[in-house]
N, C-alpha and C positions, 0 to 999 in steps of 0.2 A: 306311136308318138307319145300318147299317154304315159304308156310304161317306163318311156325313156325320160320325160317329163319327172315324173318321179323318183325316178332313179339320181335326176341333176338335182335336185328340191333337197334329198337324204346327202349328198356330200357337201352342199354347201351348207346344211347344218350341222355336220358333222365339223366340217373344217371351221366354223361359227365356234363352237363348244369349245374346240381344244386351242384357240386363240392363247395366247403367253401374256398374261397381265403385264401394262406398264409399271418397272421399278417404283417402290414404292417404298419411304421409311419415315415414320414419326417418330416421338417421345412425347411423354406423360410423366408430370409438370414437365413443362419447355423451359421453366425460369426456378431454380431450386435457389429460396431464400435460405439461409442459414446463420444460426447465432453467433455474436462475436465469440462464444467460447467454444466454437465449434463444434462437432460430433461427437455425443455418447454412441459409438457403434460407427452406423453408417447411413445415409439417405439413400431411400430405393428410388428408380425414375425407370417406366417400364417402356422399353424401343418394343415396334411393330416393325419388323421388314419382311420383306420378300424375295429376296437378294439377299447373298453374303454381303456385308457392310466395314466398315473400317473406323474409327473414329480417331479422329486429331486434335492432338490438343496442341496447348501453349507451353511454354519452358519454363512457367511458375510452378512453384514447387510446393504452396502451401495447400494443395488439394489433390487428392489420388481421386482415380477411377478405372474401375472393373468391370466388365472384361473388355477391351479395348477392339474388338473386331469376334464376329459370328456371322451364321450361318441363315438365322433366322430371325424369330422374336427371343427377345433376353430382358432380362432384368440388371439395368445398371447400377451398384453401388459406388455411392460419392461419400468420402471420407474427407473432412476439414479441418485445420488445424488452427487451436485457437488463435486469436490475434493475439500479438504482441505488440504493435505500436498502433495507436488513434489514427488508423487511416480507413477507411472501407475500401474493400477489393473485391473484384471481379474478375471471371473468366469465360470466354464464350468458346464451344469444342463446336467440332462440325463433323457429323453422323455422311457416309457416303456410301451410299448401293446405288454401285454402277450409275446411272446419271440422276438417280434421285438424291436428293439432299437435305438435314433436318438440322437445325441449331439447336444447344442446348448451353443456357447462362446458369453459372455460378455465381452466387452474388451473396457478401460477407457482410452486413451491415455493422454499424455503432449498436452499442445499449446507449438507453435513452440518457439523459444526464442528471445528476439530482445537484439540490442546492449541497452545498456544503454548510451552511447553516444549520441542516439537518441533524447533523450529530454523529456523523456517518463514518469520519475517518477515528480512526482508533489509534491511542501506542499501543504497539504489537510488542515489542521490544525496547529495554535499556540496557547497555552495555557501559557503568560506570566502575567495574572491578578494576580494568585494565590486567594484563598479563605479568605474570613474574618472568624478566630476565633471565637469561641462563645462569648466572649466578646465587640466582634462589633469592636473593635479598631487595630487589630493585623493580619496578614496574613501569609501565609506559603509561601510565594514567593521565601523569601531569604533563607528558608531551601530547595530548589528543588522542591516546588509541580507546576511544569510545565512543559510543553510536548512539541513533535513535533510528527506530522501525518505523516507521509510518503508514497505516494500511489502510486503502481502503474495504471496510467491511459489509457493501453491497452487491444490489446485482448491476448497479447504473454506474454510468460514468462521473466523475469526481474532478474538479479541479482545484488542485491544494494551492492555486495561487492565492495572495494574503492569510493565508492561512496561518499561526504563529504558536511555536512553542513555547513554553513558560516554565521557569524555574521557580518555585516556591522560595520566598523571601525568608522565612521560617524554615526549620528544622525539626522533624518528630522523637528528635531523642533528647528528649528535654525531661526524663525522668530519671533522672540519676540525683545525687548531692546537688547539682546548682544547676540552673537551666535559666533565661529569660520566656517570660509569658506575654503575648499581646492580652493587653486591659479590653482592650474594643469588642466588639461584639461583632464577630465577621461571621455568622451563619449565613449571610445570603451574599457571600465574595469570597474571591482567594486573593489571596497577598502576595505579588510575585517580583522580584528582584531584576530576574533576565530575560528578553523577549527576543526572540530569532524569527524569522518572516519569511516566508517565501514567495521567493521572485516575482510578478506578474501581472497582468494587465488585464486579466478574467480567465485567457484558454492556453493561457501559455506555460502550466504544470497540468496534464490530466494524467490521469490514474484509473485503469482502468477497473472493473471489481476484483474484487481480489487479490490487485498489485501491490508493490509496497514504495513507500520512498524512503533510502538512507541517508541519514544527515550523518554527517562524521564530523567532528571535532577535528579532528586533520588528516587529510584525508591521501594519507601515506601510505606505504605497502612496510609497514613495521614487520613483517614476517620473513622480509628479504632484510631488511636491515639488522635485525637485531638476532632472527631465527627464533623465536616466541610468540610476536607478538600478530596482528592479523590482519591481513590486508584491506585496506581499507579505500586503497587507490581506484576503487573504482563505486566507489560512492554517488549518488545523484547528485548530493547538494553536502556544500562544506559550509565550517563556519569557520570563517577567517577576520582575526581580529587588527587586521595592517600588517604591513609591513617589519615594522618595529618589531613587531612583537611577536610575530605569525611566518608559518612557509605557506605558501599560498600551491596549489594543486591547477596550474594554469588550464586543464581538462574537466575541473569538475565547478560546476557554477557555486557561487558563493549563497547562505543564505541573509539576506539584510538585517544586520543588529541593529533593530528597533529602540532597546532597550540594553544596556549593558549596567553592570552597580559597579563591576572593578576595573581597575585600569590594565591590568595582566591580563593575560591571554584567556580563551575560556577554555572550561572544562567542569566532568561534574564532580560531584563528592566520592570519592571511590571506595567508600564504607556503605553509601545510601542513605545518606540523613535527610537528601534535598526529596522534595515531590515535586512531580511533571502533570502540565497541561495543555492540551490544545485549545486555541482560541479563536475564534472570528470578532475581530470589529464591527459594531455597526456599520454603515453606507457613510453615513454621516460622520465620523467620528475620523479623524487625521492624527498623524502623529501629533502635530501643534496640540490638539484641542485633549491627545488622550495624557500627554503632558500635563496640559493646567489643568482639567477636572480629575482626575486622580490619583493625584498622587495622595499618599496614605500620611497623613499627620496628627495620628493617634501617639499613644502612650504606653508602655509596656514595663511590666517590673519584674525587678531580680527576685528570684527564690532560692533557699535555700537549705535544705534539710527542711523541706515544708510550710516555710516561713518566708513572705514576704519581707525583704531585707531591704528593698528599693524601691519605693511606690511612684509610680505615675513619670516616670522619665523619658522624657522627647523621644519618639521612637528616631532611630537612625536615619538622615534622609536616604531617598533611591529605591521606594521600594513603593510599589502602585498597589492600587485596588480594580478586582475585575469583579464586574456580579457574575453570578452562576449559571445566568442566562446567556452570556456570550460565551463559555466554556461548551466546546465539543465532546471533549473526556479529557479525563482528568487522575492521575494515580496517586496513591500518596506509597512511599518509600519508608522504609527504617530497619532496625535492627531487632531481633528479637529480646536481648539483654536489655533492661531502662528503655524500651519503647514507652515514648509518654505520649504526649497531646499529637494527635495527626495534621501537620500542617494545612491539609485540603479538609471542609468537614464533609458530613455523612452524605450531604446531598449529590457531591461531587465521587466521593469512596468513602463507601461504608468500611472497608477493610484496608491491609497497606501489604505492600510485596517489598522485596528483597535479595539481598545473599547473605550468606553468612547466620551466624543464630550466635554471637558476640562481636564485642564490640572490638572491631583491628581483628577478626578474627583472618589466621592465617588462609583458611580454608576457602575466601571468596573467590581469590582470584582466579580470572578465567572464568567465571561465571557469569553468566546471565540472569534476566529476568524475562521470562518471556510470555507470553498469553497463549492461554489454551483455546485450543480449537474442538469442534461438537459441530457433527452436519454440516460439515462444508463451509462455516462459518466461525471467524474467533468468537470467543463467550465473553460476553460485556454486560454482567449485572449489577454494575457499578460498584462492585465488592472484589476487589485486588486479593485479599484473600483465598478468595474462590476462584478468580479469573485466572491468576497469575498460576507457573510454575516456578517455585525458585531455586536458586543454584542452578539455575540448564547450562546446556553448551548452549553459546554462542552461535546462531545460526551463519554467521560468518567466519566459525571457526576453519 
């Protein structure tokens, strides 16, 4: 009985030993954070099973993962694709070995937000050549076909509402035989003529790093119309000056003319005489009130062959003063022939960009000005000279 005693003891630790584990399967991290600019490469997340496994996902298309079913333990790569539009997104898959089961979240956050006060959004681009006609002699300049880039040049998120661009009141080719000079002493302002604004109510333009906003002057597909010139129909934000005067792009929202000097349509200088800025208003500061406290009612005289010919005469109304402190960036423009006095000064652009190297030179059109980029970021050392490339294609060529 002992013998047989023992005999029952050795198979039921035998039959103990070879017992079959319960199904079993994990993952490491369970919840994979990842950047709104999604994956350089790919995020590893290491599964344990014990059982062949399967994993299922969902029908969103903005995230891969690899390998979708095995045998054992694996290693899952998850691949992200950056955002495109200010939403966070999510995705939860479900791991299955036979009745064991393991979740695993995908989850796309925001970048954090920055003020735009900051100084943050940049012109990327000006587009005031316009295109020559098939004809060779004619251009779409004066009907709208010109842009503005707008970019944000962070890692945060941006929102360009009340944000406003600005047309220089002045002109930098004031060195030739006769030119007008401002008297006043604007080192610590720019003088600007036109103000365009965009939309919003704090969150209702964001941008997220890296993006850009185009404004178009009209925001047309001139490339179907004419066969030259460049489509522009799908622009963010137009400037539309009425009815009267204007086609209006019932798809692309409009930017708010704050400020206008003419009574015609808008558009820019298609030589580059004019310089551009970006602005943020104070909190405080309304259209009412930027009306009465700045408008500019200095004095400015004519030159001539070096000589002051006109001293001290009423400057033109319609043209404001901004200090240098509510400027976000700021370019100044001209021509290389008789470039004289820089509309914007050094504080704003030490240097000035362009097209063309004469003055009506044939060679602009179709050209750009555009800003260089260095490390993943455009270059903004306040020197246009440096920053810019001139003569480019048209990034919406």
């Amino acid at each position: 009985m002992k013998k047989l005693a023992i005999v029952f003891s050795t198979v039921l630790a035998l039959v103990a030993c070879n017992k079959t584990p319960d199904p079993a399967v994990s993952v490491n991290p369970a919840t994979v954070a990842v950047a709104y600019s999604g994956t350089d490469g790919t995020v590893a997340v290491e599964l344990k099973a014990n059982r062949p496994w399967k994993l299922t996902r969902d029908e969103q298309t903005w995230y891969s993962v690899e390998p979708l079913e095995g045998t054992g333990d694996a290693t899952l790569y998850i691949r992200v694709d950056a955002l495109e539009e200010v939403a966070a997104r999510a995705a939860e898959l479900t791991i299955q070995a036979e009745t064991a089961t393991a979740k695993l979240s995908i989850v796309q956050g925001l970048p954090e937000v920055e003020d735009v006060k900051s100084g943050s959004f940049v012109i990327e681009e000006v587009f005031f050549t316009g295109c020559l006609l098939e004809d060779g002699q004619t251009t779409d300049s004066m009907d709208g076909d010109q842009y503005f880039k707008i970019t944000n040049n962070t890692d945060k998120l941006l929102y360009a509402d009340g944000l406003i661009i600005c047309k220089s009141s002045e002109n930098s080719q004031n060195g030739g035989f006769s030119y007008w000079l401002v008297d006043d002493d604007l080192s610590g302002h720019i003088l600007v003529k036109d103000m365009f604004q965009f939309p919003g109510d704090g969150d209702d333009v964001p941008v997220l790093p890296g993006n850009s906003l185009v404004v178009a002057f009209a925001a047309q597909d001139f490339a179907t119309e004419n066969g030259s010139g460049l489509d522009l129909s799908g622009a963010d934000f137009e400037i539309f000056d009425g009815e009267e005067l204007d086609v209006d792009n019932p798809d692309v929202p409009n930017m708010n003319i704050f400020l206008k000097s003419s009574k015609s349509f808008s558009f820019l200088h298609n030589r580059g005489y004019e310089s551009y800025a970006l602005v943020v208003l104070p909190d405080d500061v309304t259209e009412e009130s930027f009306m009465a406290d700045n408008a500019f009612t200095g004095t400015r005289s004519f030159w001539m062959d070096g000589e002051a010919l006109v001293k001290g005469s009423d400057y033109l109304a319609g043209s404001y003063l901004i200090p240098n402190v509510w400027v976000v960036d700021g370019i100044n423009c001209g021509v290389e022939e008789e470039y004289g006095n820089p509309a914007f000064n050094a504080t704003i652009d030490a240097g000035y960009t362009g097209c063309g190297t004469v003055d009506k030179d044939p060679e602009r059109f179709g050209k750009s000005a555009i800003r260089k980029s260095a490390d993943g970021k455009l270059v903004d050392t306040n020197n246009s000279t440096n920053d810019f490339t001139r003569d480019a294609t048209p990034s919406l060529k």
